[in-house]
Wavefront OBJ file of the C-alpha trace (Angstrom):
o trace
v 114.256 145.044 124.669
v 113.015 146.162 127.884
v 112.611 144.593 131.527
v 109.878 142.544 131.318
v 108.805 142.119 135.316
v 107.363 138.371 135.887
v 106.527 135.864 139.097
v 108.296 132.313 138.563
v 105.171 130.943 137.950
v 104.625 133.505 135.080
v 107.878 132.867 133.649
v 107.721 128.907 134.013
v 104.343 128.889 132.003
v 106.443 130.918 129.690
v 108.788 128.519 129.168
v 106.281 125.860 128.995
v 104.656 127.702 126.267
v 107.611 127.864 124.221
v 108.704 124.266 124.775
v 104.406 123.782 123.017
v 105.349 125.621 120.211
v 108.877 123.859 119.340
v 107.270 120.748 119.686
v 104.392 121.852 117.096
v 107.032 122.590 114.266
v 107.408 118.861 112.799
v 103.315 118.132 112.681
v 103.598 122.067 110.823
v 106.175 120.916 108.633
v 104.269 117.666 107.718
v 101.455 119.373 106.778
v 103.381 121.600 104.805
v 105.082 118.576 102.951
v 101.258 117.193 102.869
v 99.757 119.865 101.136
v 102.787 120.110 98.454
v 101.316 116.701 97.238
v 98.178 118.418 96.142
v 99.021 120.081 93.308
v 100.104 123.616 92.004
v 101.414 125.522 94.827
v 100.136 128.915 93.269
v 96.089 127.330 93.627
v 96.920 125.472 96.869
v 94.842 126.900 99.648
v 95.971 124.116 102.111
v 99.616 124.443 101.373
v 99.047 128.943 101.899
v 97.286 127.553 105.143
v 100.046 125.688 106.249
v 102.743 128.339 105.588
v 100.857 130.891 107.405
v 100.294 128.461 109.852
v 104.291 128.128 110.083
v 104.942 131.864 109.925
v 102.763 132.443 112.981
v 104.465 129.720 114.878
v 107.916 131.202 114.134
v 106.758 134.370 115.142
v 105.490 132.898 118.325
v 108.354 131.585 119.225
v 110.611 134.106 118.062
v 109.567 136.661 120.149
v 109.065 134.298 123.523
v 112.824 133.524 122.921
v 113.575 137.105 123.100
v 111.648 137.852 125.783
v 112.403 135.579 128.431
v 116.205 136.762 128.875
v 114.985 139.951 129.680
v 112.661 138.082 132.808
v 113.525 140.214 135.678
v 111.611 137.835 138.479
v 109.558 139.862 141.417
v 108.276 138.016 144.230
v 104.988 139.582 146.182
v 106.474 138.665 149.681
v 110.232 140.802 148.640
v 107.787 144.112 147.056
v 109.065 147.592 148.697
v 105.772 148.836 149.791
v 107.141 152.410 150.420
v 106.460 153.712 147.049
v 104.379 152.252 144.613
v 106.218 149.050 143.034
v 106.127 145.887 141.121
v 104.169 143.640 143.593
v 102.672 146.306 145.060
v 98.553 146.603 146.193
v 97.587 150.326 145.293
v 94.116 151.790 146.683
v 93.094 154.873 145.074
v 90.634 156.898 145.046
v 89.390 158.360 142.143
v 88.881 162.252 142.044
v 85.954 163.977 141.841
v 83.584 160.751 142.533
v 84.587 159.690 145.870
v 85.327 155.890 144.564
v 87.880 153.899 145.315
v 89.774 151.405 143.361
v 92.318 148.859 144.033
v 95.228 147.813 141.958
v 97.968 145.281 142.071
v 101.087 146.357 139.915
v 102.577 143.442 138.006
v 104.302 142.397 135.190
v 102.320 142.298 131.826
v 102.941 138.400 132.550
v 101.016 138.336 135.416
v 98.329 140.653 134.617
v 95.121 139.585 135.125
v 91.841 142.757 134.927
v 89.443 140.371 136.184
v 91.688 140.360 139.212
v 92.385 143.998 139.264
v 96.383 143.059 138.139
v 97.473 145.530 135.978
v 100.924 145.625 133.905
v 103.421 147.855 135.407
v 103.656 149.068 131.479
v 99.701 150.220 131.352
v 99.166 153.204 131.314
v 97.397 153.429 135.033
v 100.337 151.588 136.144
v 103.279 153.452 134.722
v 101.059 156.656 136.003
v 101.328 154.787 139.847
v 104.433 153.461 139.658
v 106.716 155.528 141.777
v 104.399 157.298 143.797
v 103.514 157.389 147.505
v 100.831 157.860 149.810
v 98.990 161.102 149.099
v 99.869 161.871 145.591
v 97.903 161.637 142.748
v 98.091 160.157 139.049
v 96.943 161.516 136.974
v 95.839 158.815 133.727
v 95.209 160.181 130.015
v 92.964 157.520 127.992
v 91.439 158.462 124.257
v 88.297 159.684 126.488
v 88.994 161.258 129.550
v 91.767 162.188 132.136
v 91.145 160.185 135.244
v 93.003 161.139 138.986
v 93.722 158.221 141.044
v 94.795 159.594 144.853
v 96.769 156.770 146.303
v 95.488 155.758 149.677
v 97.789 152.877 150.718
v 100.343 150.865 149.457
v 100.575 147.091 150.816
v 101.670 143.557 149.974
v 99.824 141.548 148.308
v 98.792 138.647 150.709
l 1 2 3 4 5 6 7 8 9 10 11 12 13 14 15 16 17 18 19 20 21 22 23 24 25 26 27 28 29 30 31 32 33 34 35 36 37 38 39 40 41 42 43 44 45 46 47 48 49 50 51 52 53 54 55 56 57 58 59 60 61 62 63 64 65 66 67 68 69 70 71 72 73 74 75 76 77 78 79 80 81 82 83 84 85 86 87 88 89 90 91 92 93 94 95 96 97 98 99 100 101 102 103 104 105 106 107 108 109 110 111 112 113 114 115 116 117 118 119 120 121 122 123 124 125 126 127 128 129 130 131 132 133 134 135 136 137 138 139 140 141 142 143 144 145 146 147 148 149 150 151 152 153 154 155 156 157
């Protein structure tokens, strides 16, 4: 599995998540044992419920425990604002429209649109990621190509 890029924070609400989900599996196993009691298993919508309802815990938790050794922590205050990094603030302007756009390069952890945080794995951010002052990305969606000229590169304050 890859890197997965995450602030403590990100990776302690992880862990908190996980810890949830373990806890969940005895009241999911009770209502497994619960819905046995009604009858033919074959017929038994609550007991299918309950499986599935197990099976997506499992999952859950499966792939959180793989995940979180692979938790490379990044700190905002430590990013190297020479190129365009992890931790990084990114203004861009787009080309052709004379917009600009700012970006903060994170792990998919931390990502937040509504904050303009986007995962170091999208595809704007593996197009910045790298990059200095003065060149341009260039991003391919199912739509459109879009150029993003980087402007600056800062910390995040």
């Amino acid at each position: 599995m890859e890197t997965i890029f995450a602030t403590a924070e990100a990776k302690k609400a992880l862990e908190q998540r996980l810890a949830d989900l373990i806890s969940r599996r005895a009241d999911v196993a009770n209502q497994i044992k619960a819905a046995r009691d009604f009858g033919d298993l074959k017929e038994n919508a609550e007991y299918a419920a309950a499986r599935e309802a197990q099976n997506n815990l499992e999952m859950e938790i499966g792939e959180i425990e793989v995940m979180i050794p692979n938790i490379k922590l990044f700190t905002f205050a430590k990013a190297d604002t020479a190129k365009v990094n992890i931790g990084t603030r990114v203004k861009a302007e787009i080309v052709g429209k004379k917009q600009t756009v700012e970006f903060v390069i994170v792990g998919t952890l931390d990502s937040d649109i509504d904050k303009g945080w986007i995962s170091n794995v999208s595809p704007i951010g593996r197009a910045l990621l790298g990059l200095d002052v003065g060149d341009v990305a260039e991003v391919k969606t199912s739509v459109t190509k879009i150029k993003y000229k980087i402007i600056s590169i800062s910390k995040v304050s």
